[in-house]
Steps between C-alpha positions, in 0.01 A plus 500: 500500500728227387869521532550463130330841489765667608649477191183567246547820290287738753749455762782573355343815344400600850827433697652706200287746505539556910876418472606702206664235358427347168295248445779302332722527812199401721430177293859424562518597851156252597582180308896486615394605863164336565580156444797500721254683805282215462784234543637696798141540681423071411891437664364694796173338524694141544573559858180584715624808683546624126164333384317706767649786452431469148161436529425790789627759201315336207143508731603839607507642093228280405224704348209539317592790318527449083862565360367864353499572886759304645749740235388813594535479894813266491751615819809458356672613864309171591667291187861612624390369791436149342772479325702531750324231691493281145837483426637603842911617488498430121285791419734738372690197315162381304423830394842569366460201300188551363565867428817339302326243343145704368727808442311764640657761761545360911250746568258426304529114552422606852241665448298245291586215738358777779168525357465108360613369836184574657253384222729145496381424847155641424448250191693192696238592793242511295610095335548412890143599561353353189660194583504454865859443484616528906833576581658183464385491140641806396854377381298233236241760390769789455721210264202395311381916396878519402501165268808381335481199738717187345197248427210783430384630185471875418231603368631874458319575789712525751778774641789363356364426151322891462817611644739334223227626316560888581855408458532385130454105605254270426205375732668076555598409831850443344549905480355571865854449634697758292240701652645456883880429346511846282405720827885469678684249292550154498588455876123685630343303263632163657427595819122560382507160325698327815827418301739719636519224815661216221747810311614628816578127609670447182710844534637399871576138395727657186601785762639241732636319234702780381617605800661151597658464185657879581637374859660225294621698255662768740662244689712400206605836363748744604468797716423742179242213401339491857439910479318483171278187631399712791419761293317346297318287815452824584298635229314198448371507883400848435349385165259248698435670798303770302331220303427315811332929657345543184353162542354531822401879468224355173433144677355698777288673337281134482660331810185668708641798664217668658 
């Protein structure tokens, strides 16, 4: 079983069909969710505790089986399971966002990821096998079966591109992104594409800017003046210390929490 599988026609009608969701929802549900699972899992993998742990679960669902089989015994008590482990403290946050984003129900979002969870690892443990990839390959092999790299060329084959696909967007490389962006807004999306680092710079430096000019500014005005430039210091430290927790709460999601 490849990974692009996961999203053919025959598993979506089965995940519906076990779910009770439509199939519509759990088209949606797959492409916004899968690609993102796959970046999380190849952030992991670039440390070696993660790599190993990594590649102890994908030889542990590794199977023989055919995908008619692999759908009708999936343990979706087991896929809670990995997504927990996937996507660690952010589990609840991820799900929220792809349940916004696809538009079908929280529960049912949960319980597609439930039962897809385990047939992910089983079709990235299957590539590992085929491939020999050992754990300290796992980070390169998990960003090439994604595709959308800078310098490659999509064929269509790849996660990203079926997943624009499934989501009203074409099959170039130049669409993979909106994939990853359109799952929790702009600021998820550059964390998955590693430009949140450069914004969040760029946000402090005009922060501190701001805040000088304030001090200056307060120690030139009257009392009255000084109370409304507190006030307003105020709200704008309030104002960036949720930015800065919302920040942190998606970058570590990929900053390897295991």
């Amino acid at each position: 079983m490849n990974i692009t599988d996961l999203l053919s026609g025959s598993v979506i009608s089965s995940i519906a069909e076990s779910t009770g969701a439509t199939e519509k929802d759990t088209a949606s549900v797959l492409a916004n969710a899968l690609p993102t699972l796959v970046s999380a899992m190849a952030s992991n993998a670039s440390t070696k505790d993660g790599a190993d742990s990594l590649a102890a679960a994908l030889d542990h669902h590794t199977t023989s089986s055919g995908l008619s089989a692999l759908l009708q015994n999936v343990d979706t008590e087991d896929g809670a399971k990995i997504l927990g482990k996937i996507l660690g403290g952010q589990n609840e946050t991820v799900q929220n966002a792809v349940a916004k984003k696809s538009g079908a129900s929280r529960l049912d979002t949960s319980k597609i990821l439930a039962m897809a969870a385990p047939l992910l690892l089983s079709a990235l443990g299957s590539q590992k096998k085929k491939t020999k990839t050992g754990a300290e390959g796992l980070s390169a092999l998990l960003t090439g079966l994604l595709g959308g790299g800078e310098e490659d060329a999509d064929d269509g084959s790849t996660l990203l591109s079926l997943a624009g696909s499934l989501l009203g967007g074409g099959s170039k490389s130049g669409s993979s992104s909106d994939v990853l962006t359109s799952l929790a807004g702009s600021l998820l999306g550059d964390v998955l594409t590693g430009g949140s680092g450069k914004k969040s710079t760029a946000k402090k430096s005009s922060s501190a800017k701001k805040t000088a000019a304030k001090k200056t500014s307060t120690a030139k005005k009257s009392t009255t003046a000084k109370k409304t430039t507190t006030a307003k210091k105020k709200s704008t430290t309030q104002n960036d210390d949720a930015a800065e927790l919302l920040g942190s709460v998606l970058g570590s999601l990929l900053g390897g929490k295991k």
